[in-house]
N, C-alpha and C positions, 0 to 999 in steps of 0.2 A: 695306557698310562693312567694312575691314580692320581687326582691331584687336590689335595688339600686348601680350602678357601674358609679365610675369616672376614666378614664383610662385616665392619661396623658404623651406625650411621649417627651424629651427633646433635640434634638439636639443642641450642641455648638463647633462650627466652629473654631480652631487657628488663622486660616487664611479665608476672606472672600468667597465666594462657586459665580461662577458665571454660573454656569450650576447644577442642582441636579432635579430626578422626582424621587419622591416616589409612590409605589402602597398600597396603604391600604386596609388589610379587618379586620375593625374594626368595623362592622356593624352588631349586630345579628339579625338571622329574625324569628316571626314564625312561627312556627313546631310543630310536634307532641307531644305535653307533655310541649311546651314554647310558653308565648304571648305575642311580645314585646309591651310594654304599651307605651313608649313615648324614643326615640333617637333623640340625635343631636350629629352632628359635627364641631368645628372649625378649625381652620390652621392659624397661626400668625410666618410671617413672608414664609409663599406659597398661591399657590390660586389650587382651586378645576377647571382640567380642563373638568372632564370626569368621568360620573359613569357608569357600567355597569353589568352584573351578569355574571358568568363566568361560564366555562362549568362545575364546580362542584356545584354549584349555591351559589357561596358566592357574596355577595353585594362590589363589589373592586372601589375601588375610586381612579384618577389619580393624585396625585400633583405634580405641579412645583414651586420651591425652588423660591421666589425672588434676582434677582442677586444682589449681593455684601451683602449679610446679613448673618451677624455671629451667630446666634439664632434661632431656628426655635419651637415651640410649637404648638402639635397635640392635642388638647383636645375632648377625646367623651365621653359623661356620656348619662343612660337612667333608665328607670326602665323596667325591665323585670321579668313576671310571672311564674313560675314555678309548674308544676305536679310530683309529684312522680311516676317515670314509673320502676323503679328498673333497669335503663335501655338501658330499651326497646324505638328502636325509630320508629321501624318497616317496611314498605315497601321500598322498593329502589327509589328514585325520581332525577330527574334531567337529563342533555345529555349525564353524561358518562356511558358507561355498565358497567354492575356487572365487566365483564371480565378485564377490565383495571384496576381495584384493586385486581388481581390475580398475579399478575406479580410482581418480585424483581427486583429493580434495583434504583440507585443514592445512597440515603440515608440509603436504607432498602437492599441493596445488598446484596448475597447470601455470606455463609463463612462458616468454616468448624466450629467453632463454635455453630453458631444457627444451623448448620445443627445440631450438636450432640444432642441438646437441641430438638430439631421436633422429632429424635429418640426416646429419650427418652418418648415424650409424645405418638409418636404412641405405643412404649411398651408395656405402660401401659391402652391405651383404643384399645379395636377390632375392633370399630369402630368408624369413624369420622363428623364431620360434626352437630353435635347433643353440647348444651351448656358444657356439663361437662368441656371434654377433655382442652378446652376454661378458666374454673376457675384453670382448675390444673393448666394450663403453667402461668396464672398470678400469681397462688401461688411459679411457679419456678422462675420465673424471679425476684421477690421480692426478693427469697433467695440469687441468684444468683447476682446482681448488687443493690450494697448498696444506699441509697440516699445523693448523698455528690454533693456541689457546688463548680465549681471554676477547675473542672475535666473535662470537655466539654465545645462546643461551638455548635454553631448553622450548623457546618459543621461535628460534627461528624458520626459516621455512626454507626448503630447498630451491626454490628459484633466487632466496634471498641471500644464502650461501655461495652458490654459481654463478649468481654476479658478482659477491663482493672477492671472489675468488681465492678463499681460505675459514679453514673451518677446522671441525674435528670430526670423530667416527660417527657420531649422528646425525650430521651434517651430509658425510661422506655414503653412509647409511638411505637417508632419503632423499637425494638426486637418484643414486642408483634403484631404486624405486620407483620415485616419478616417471626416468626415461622408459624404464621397463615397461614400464603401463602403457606409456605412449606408443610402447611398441608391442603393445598387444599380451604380451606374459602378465600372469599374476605374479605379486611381489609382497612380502611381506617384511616388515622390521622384526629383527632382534637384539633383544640385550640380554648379556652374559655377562661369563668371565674369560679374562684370558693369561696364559704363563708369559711370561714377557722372561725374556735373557737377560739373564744377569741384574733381572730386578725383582726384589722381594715387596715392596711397602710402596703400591699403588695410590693415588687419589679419587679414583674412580670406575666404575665398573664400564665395559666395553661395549660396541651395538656395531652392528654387521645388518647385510640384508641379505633373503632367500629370495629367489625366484623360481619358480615354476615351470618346467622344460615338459615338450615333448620326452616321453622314453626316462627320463630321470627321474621325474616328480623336481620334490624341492631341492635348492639347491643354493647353499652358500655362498657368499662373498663377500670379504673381507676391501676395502674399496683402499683402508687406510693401511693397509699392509700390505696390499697386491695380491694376495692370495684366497686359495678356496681353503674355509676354516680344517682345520688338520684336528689331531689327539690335544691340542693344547687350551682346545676350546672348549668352553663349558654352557649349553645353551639353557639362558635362564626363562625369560619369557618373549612369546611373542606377538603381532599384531600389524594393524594397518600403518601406524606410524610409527613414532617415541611414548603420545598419552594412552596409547593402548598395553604399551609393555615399559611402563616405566615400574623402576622396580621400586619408591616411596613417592608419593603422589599424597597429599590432602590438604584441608584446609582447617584453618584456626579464627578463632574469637579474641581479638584482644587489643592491646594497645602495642608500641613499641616493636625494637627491630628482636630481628632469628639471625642466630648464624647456626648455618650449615658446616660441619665438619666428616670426611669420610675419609676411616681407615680401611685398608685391604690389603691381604695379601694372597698372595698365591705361589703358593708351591707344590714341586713335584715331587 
């Protein structure tokens, strides 16, 4: 499946910004089962100082804000290929070890919470490390934290999520993460994009977790839609949490408020 994305990103300034850099990874590359067919990127109102691949190998691109300007507009559109891998992304690649996605800590911190919830799942399988164990806890964590918006933010944390029992794909994203760790799998975040039915003009871009299986390698899961990522998915960057693979991330100098605005769409 080809599927065509325009992701654009809007900041508006109160007061004018005379210092701001942003880091973007809004570049998909690819991989296993994705071929990107044709990407650009604009910046209206920054300039591109620096591009580089980072140690999870996402494509990050440096911008600086022009001073005194109260607008800024990121636009990246492309077409990218997609395979049905049910999935599966398979081998481990890039500078970090498996090991560094075994570890809880920032976002995906340990609580007594997801602990109960890793019990649970050790309970019920005798053994671990194998895909099952893996669909049940997405099957929990579905039941366990409902999909609601306007309940979180980009600083919550997954044990803060699973108690408050409602969240969104980032949310959904890093429980399934933390528990994985607690039970031994490496697990990493991603954010993408995704085709949604019957809807063109998105608010926001999408985030999933991989885990790490015996005999599979990595391996997909979508927590907030029940499923292992299909053709409809487009993997953009990924990482230990959300601040490793957010796809505009930085900071600014100035006085007065920002508002964020994000257009997107996606079609096939």
């Amino acid at each position: 499946m080809r599927l065509n994305i325009s992701h654009k990103t809007t900041y508006e300034f109160e007061l004018p910004v005379y210092y701001a850099l942003q880091q973007l990874r809004l570049t998909p590359l690819s991989s296993e089962g994705q071929r990107v067919i044709d990407w650009s990127s604009s910046i209206s109102g920054g300039r591109k100082e620096l591009q580089f691949e980072d140690q999870f190998g996402n494509l990050t691109e440096l911008v600086t804000i022009e001073p005194g300007v109260s607008r800024v507009e990121i636009l990246t559109e492309g077409v990218v290929e997609i395979e049905d891998r049910n999935g599966v992304i398979g081998a481990h690649r890039g500078f970090a070890p498996l090991w560094l996605f075994k570890d809880n800590a920032g976002l995906t911190a340990n609580g007594p919470q997801l602990r109960q919830l890793a019990g649970r799942i050790r309970a019920e399988f005798k053994e671990l490390g194998g895909i099952e164990p893996l669909h049940a806890l997405m099957a929990e964590i579905a039941g366990a934290v409902d999909y609601e918006t306007g309940h979180t933010d980009s600083t919550t944390t997954a044990e803060a999520a699973l108690t408050a029992g409602r969240g969104v794909c980032q949310d959904h994203a890093h429980i399934m993460i933390a528990v994985a760790r607690l039970l031994g799998y490496p697990a990493r975040y991603v954010s993408g994009y995704l085709l949604l039915d019957a809807v063109v003009d998105q608010d926001a871009a999408h985030a999933w977790a991989e885990i790490w299986t015996e005999g599979l390698g990595w391996v997909g899961f979508d927590v907030s839609n029940g499923i292992c990522p299909d053709a409809r998915y487009v993997r953009g960057a990924t990482g230990r949490d959300y601040r490793d693979a957010a796809p505009v991330h930085g900071l600014r100098q100035g006085a007065g408020e920002e508002t964020l605005h994000v257009s997107l769409q996606v079609q096939q």
